[in-house]
N, C-alpha and C positions, 0 to 999 in steps of 0.2 A: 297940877298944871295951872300957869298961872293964866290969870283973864286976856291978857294979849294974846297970848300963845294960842288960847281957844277963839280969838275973835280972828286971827290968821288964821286957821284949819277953814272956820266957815267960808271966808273971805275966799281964800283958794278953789273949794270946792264950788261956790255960785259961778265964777269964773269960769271954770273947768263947764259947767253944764251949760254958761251962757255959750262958750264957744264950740259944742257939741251939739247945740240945737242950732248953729249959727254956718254948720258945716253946711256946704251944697250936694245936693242929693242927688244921686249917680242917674245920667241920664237913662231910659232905658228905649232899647234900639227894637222893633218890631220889624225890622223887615229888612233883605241886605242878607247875604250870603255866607251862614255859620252853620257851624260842626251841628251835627246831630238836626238841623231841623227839617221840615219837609214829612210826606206820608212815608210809614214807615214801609220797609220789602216785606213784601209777604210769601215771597215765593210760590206764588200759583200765577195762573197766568192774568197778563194784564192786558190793558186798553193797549192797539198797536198805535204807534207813534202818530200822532198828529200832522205829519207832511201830506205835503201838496198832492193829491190824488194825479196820477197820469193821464192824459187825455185816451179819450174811448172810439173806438173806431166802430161799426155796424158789421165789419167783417171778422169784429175780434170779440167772442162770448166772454163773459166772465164768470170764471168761478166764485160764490160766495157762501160765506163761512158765518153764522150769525150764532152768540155763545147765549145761553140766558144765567140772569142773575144766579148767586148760591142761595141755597133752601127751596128751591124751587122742584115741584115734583116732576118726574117722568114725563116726557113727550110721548111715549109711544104707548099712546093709549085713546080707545074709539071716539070719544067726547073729543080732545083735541085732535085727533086726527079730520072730522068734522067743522072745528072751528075752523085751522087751517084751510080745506077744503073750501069753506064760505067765504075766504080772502081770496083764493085763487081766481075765484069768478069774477071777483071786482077787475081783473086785470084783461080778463079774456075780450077780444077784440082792440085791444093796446095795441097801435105797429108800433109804436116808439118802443116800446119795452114790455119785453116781451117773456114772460118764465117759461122755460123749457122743460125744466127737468126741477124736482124736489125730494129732497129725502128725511125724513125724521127721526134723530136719532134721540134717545136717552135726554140730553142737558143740549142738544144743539140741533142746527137745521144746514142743511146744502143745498145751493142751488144752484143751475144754470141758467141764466140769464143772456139774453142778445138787448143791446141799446144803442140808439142810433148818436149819443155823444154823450158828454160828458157829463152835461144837466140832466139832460133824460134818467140815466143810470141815476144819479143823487136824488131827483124827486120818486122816481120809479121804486128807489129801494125805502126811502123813509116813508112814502104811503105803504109800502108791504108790512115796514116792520111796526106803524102806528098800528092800521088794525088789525094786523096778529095779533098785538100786545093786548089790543081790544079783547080781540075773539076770545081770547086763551085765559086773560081772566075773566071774563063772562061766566065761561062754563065753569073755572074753578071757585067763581065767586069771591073771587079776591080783589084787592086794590095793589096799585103799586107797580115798580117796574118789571119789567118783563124780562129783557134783554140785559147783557152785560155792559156791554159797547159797543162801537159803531160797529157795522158790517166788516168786513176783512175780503178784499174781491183783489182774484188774480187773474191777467188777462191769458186768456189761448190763442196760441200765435202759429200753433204748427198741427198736421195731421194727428200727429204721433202724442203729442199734449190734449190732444182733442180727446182721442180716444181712451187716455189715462185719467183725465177728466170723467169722462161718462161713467167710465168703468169705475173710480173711488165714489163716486156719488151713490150710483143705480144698486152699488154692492157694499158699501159704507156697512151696511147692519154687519155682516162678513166681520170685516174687519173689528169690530165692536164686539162680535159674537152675541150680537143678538136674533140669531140663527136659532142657539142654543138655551135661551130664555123661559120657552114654553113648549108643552107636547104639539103645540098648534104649528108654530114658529119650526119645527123640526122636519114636521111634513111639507113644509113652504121650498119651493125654488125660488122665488124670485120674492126681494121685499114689500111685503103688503101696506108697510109705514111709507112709500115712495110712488113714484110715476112709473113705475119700472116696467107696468104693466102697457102703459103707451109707447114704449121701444119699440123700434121695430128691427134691431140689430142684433137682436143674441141668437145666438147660435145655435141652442136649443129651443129651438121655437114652439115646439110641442108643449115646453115645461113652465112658458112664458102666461100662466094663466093664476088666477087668486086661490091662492091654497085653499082647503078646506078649514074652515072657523073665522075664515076672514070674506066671506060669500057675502056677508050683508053690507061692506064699507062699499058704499058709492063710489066710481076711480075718480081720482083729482084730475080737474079739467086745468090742463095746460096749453100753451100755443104752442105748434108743431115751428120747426126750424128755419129760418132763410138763409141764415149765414151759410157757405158753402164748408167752412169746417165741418159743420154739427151734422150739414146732410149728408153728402158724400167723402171729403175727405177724411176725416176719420176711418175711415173703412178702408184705407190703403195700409193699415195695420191690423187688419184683421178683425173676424167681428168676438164679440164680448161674450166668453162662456157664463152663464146665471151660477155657475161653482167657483169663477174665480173670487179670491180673496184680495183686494186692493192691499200694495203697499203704500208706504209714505209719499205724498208726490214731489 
């Protein structure tokens, strides 16, 4: 190969690299709406949708639903049942907001609640669920969050929702079959994880007392009712047997 020939290869190739380092380098887009980005589904359950809370009326309870983080142990156990209990008392004498009813279940909590509008309800529920979050890890000795996400609250609007209300809360373990958990738990009527013990609606009023093994849990001090659902109407459907089993509401 003669010397020109090789001094052309080089010549071509410096070329070819000055104009490959010479090339503009692809912008890159962070942000702006494309395939595949975003947190991926997990198919368990999520945060409910971020809209605008409904306005709250003092004549309208709400049901709320409060989930806790994954890896988190069992609620229904005497240490938390105590924590809980020590939060309830921060509320007692509240008119604004007012807890009525509470139930403890496994991985989640229910409540009834009365609040006289719409702020009330929002501060009324983030001081519940701060120092729950407190109590609960205190006694487990942990750091970190507690809860999943916000609260989830439905309002009670009618007799008949009232009383379907009371009943999935006060009998939630039911439904859960944590009835069926312990020899203790078996001889129970009514749930010892709950207020169910402050009703004064069931039906079996006789059976409406703390089972045996569960004699030493102090009852959760709650506020008794003003809304006129929670007192009286409810009861124009009948009052609540301590055997029914809540379905879905």
């Amino acid at each position: 190969m003669s010397k020109r020939i090789t001094a052309l290869i080089k010549m071509a190739a410096r070329t070819q690299l000055a104009l490959s380092l010479e090339e503009p380098k692809k912008k890159l887009s962070w942000g702006g709406k494309r395939k595949g980005a975003g947190r991926k589904k997990s198919g368990t359950r999520r945060d409910p949708l971020h809209r605008k809370r409904p306005s709250v009326s003092r004549h309208e309870p709400r049901h709320i639903t409060i989930r806790l983080v994954g890896g988190m142990p069992r609620l229904r156990k005497g240490k938390i049942y105590n924590a809980l209990r020590h939060t309830l008392k921060l509320f007692m004498g509240d008119l604004a907001f007012r807890i009525i009813h509470l139930s403890i279940q496994g991985n989640h909590l229910h409540l009834i609640v009365e609040a006289g509008n719409k702020r009330v309800l929002r501060r009324g529920m983030q001081g519940f669920m701060i120092s729950a979050a407190r109590q609960i890890n205190k006694v487990l000795r942990r750091k970190g969050k507690v809860f999943a996400f916000r609260y989830h609250a439905t309002p009670i609007t009618s007799p008949r929702q009232a009383r379907n209300a009371l009943a999935y809360v006060l009998n939630n373990w039911r439904r859960h079959r944590e009835d069926e958990q312990s020899l203790a738990s078996r001889f129970a009527a009514i749930d010892p994880y709950s207020t169910a013990r402050s009703f004064k609606g069931w039906a079996e009023t006789d059976l409406a007392v703390m089972p045996p093994g569960f004699r030493s849990f102090v009852p959760l001090e709650v506020a008794p009712p003003r809304s006129w659902l929670l007192n009286a109407g409810w009861r124009k459907h009948g009052e609540i047997s301590v055997h029914e089993v809540p379905g879905p509401l």
